[in-house]
N, C-alpha and C positions, 0 to 999 in steps of 0.2 A: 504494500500500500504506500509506502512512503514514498518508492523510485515513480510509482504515477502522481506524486502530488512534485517533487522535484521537477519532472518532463514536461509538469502543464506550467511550469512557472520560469521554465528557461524559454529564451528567444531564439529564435532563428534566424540566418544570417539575414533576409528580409523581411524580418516583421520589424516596421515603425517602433519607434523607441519617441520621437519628436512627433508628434502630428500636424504641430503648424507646420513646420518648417522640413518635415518628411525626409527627414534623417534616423535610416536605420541602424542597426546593429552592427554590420558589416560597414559602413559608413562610419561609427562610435568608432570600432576596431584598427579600420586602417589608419583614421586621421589621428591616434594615440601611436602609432605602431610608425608613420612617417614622423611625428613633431615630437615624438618622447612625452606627451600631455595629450588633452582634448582642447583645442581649439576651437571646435563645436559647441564645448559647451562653453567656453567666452562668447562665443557669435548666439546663441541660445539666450543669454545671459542679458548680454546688450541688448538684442530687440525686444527682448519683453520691460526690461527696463524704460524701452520706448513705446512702449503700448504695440506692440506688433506680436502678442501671442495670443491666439485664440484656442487654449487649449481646451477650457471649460465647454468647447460648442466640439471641435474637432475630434478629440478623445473619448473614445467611447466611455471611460472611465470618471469621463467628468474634469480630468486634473494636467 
């Protein structure tokens, strides 16, 4: 029971991790993996700083 609750809770290389801004996982992986950090999540960062994230309407999740 547990390896099904771990399998439903990991991502796959395309599933959305951003929904404004539709940056996935494999997207998260490389841009850490090229700059030794995330730079997506500074650019993530900024634009909602800027009012530019809608994730409460775009994320199924609400957040």
């Amino acid at each position: 029971m547990r390896n099904q609750e771990n399998s439903r809770n990991e991502f796959k290389d395309d599933d959305l991790v951003c929904y404004c801004f539709t940056y996935t996982k494999k997207d998260i992986e490389t841009d850490y993996k090229e700059n030794g950090r995330s730079l997506i999540y500074k650019k993530v960062a900024d634009e909602k700083k800027s009012g530019k994230c809608n994730c409460a309407m775009l994320n199924p999740k609400g957040r």
